[in-house]
N, C-alpha and C positions, 0 to 999 in steps of 0.2 A: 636421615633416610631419604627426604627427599631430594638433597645436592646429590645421591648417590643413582635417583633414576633421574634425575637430568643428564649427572655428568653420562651416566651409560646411553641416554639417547642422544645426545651429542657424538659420541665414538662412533654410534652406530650409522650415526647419519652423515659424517664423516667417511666414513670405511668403505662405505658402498663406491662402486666405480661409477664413473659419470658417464650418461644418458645420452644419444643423441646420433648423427647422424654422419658419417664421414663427408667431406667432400666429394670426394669418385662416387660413393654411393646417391648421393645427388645430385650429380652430374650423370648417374647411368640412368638413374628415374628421369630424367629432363629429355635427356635420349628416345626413353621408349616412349615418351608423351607425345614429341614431338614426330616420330616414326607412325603411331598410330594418328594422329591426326592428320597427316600426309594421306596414307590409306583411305583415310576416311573420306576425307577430301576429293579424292580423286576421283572415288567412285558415285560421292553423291554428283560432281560437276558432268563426270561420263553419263549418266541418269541425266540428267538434265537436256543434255542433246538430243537422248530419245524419245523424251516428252517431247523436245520441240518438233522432232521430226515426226510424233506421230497428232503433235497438232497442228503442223503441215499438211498432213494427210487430210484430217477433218476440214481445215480450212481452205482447201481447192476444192475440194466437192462442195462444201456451203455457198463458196465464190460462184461455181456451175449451177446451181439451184437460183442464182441470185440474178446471174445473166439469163439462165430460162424465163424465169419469172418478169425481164425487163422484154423478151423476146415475145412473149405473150401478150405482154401490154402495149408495145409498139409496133409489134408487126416485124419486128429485122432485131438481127441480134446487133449490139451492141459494139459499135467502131471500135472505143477503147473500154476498157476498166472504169476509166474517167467518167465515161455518160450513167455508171450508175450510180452515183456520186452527185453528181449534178449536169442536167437537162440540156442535149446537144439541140443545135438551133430547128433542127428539122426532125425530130421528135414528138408527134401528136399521140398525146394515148400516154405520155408519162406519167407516171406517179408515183416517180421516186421521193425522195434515195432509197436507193436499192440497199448500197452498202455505205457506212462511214470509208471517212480518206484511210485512217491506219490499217483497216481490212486491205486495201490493197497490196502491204507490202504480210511477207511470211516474215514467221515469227522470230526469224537472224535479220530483220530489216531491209529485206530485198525486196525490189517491187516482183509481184508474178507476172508472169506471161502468160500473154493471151494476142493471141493471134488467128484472123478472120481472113477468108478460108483454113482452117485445119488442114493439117496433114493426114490426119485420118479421120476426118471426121466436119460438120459445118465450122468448128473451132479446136483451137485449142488453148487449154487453161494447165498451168502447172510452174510448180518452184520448182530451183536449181539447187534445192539441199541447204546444209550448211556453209557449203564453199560461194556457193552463188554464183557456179558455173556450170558449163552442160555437162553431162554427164558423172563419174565418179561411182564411190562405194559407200553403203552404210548409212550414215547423216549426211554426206556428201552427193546421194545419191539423186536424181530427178524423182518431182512428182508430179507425176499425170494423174490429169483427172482421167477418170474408165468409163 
C-alpha cells in the first residue's frame, strides 16, 4: 500500500507541466522597469531645477539683506560681493562676514551679479538662471532681486 502512494505521487509530480517564466516574458518585464524608471527619472531631475531656481530666488534676496546690512554698518554699499566676505582696505564700521565665499555663487555654481550703480535702482543683485546667461525662459530665466 504504501509503494502504491509513493508511486502515484511520483506520477503526479511528474505529470504537472513545468513552472516558470519564458524568456520574452522577461525581457517584456525588463522593458517596462526600465521605461518606468526613465519616467521617473526625469521628472524627479526636471523637480530638481525648480528647487534650484526657486532657491535662487530665496538666495538673491538673503544676498540683498546681507549687502543692506553691510551698507548700514559702513556707510556705502559694497564695491564687490567680495567686501562681504572679507574687509575692503577703506572699510571703517565692518563687522563682517556678511556672507560665506559659496553664498556668492547660485545654486548651478555661477557667481551672481551685482553691480554698483543699478539700473534701476542704488544696485543691482541677481542670477542668470540655470544657463548662466542673460536673459532666457523658465530655470533659464534671470533673477532680480525686487
Amino acid at each position: 500500500m504504501q509503494s502504491m502512494k509513493t508511486s502515484h505521487l511520483k506520477q503526479a509530480h511528474y505529470a504537472r507541466p513545468a513552472q516558470g517564466f519564458t524568456l520574452i516574458e522577461i525581457i517584456i518585464v525588463i522593458v517596462l522597469i526600465g521605461l518606468i524608471a526613465t519616467i521617473v527619472g526625469s521628472r524627479i531631475l526636471g523637480g530638481s531645477d525648480r528647487a534650484k531656481f526657486k532657491l535662487a530666488q530665496t538666495q538673491v534676496d538673503t544676498m540683498a539683506s546681507k549687502v543692506e546690512q553691510y551698507q548700514q554698518d559702513v556707510g556705502s554699499l559694497p564695491p564687490t560681493l567680495d567686501a562681504l566676505v572679507k574687509a575692503p582696505g577703506n572699510s571703517a564700521g565692518w563687522l563682517g562676514p556678511y556672507a560665506k565665499p559659496q553664498e556668492l555663487n547660485d545654486p548651478w555654481g555661477h557667481p551672481l551679479e551685482y553691480h554698483v550703480p543699478g539700473q534701476s535702482g542704488p544696485y543691482d543683485l541677481l542670477s542668470y538662471g540655470r544657463d548662466g546667461k542673460p536673459g532666457g525662459d523658465s530655470v533659464d530665466a534671470d533673477i532680480h532681486h525686487q
